[in-house]
Every structure is written in C-alpha cells, then in structure tokens.
C-alpha positions as CSV (number, residue, x, y, z in Angstrom):
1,X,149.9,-31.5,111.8
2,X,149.8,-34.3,108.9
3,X,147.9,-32.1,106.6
4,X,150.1,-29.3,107.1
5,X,153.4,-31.7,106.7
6,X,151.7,-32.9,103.4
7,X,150.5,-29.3,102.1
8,X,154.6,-28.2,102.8
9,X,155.5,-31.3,100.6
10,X,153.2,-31.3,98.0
11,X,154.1,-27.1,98.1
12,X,158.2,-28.1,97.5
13,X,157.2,-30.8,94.9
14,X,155.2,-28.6,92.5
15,X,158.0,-25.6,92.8
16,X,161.2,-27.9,92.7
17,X,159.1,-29.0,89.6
18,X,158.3,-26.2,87.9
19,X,161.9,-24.7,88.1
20,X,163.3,-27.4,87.0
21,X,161.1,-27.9,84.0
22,X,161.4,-23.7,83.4
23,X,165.3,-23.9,83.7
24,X,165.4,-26.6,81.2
25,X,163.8,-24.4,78.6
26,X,166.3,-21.6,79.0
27,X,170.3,-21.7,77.6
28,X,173.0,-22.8,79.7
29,X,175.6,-20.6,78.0
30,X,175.4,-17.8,80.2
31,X,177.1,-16.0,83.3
32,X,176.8,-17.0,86.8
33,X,174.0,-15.7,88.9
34,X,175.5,-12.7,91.4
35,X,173.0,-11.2,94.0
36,X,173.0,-7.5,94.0
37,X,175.0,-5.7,96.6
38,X,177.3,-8.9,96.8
39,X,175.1,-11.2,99.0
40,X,176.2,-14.6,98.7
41,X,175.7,-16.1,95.2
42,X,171.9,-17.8,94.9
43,X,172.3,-21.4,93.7
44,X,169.9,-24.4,93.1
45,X,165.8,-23.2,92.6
46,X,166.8,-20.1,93.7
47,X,168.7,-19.0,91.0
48,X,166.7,-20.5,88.5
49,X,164.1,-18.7,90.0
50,X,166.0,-15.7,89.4
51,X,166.7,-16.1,86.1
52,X,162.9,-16.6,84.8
53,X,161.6,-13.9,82.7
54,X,158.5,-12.0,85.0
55,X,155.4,-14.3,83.5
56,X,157.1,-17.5,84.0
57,X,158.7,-16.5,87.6
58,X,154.7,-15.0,88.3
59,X,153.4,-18.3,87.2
60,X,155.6,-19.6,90.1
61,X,154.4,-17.6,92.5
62,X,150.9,-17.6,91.8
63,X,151.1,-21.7,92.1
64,X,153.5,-21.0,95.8
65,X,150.6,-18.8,97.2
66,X,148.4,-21.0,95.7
67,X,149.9,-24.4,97.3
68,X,149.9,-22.4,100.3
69,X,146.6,-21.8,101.3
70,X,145.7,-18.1,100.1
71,X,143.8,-16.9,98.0
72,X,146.1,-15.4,94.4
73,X,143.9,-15.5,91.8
74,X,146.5,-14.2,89.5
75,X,149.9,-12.9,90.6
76,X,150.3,-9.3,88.5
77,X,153.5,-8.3,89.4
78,X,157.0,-9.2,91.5
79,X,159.8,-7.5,92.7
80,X,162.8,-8.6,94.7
81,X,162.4,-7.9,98.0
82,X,164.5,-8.2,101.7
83,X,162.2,-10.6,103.2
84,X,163.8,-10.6,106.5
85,X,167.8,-9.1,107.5
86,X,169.8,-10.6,105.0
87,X,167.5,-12.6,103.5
88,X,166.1,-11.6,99.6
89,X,162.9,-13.4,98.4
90,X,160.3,-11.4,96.6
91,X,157.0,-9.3,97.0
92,X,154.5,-10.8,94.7
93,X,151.3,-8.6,94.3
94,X,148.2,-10.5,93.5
95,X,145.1,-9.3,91.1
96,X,142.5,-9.3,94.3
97,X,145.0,-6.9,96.1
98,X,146.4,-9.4,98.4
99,X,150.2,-9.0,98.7
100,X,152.9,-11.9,99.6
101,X,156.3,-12.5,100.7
102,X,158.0,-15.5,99.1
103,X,161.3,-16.8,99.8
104,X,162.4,-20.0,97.5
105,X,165.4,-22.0,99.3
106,X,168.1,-23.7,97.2
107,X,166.0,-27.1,97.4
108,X,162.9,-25.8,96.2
109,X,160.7,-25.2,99.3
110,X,158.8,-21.9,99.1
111,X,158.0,-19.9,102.2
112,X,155.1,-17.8,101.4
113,X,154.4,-15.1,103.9
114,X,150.8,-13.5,103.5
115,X,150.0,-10.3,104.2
116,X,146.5,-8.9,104.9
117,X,145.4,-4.9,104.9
C-alpha cells in the first residue's frame, strides 16, 4: 500500500513537473483552451497538456506509463480519446505495441490505464 501511495506521488510529481516546465517554454499570448464538442473548458496540467505539440505531449506520456509500472519503451503516437462517458484523456500507442489510456487531471495526476492484447 506505501509503495503504491509513493509510486502515485512520485507519478503526479514528475507530470505536474514536466507541464509546468513545457508550458513555460510556450507563449502566453494566445486563446483559451475549448474542448471539442463543448465539454467543459480543460484548465490547469490538462490544458497545458493540450496545448503541447505531439513530441513534447509523447514525451509526457511515455514518462506517465513509464512512472506507472508498464513497460513504453517509446510512446509513437497519441490521439485524444473518450476514456470513459464524459471523460477525454488520450490513447497513447507505444513502439512494443502496448496501447494505454491516460487521463491527466487539472492538478497533474495521470491515470494511466494499460491495455494488453
């Protein structure tokens, strides 16, 4: 129970701290986020999630997976994705053919939902 309580921690650590230090890089001059098909607007590490170009926001995922236990040994490609009812996250498709779910909540924390064929 401790090691999984520190794995989740140490998991919302490196992501709140990667988006950050990605965000910082890009221009704050420009629009608002809006979600597609007018879900709620994403705010916090989930929109600057959002607004990463695909190599950065894959180098966030691959480091997610990572942090959460499975195996990623490079993260090829990402699409958004309805992860659950109402609830957008992406599909991140690794290079050994493993395939994962990843939701990133406004305070950093990603959920990383493996899938195995």
């Amino acid at each position: 129970m401790i090691g999984a309580m520190k794995g989740m921690a140490m998991r919302r650590l490196m992501v709140l701290g990667l988006v950050v230090a990605l965000a910082a890089c890009g221009d704050n001059g420009g629009d608002p986020v809006m979600a597609d098909n007018r879900q709620e607007p994403e705010t916090g590490a989930t929109a600057a999630v959002s607004k990463l170009d695909e190599g950065l926001r894959n180098g966030v995922f691959e480091k997610a997976i990572r942090a959460s236990g499975a195996a990623c040994p490079s993260v090829t490609g990402s699409d958004r994705a309805e992860i659950s009812p109402g609830v957008r996250g992406w599909k991140a498709q690794c290079d050994n053919g493993s395939a994962h779910l990843i939701q990133i909540l406004s305070d950093g924390t990603a959920k990383v939902t493996s899938r195995t064929h």
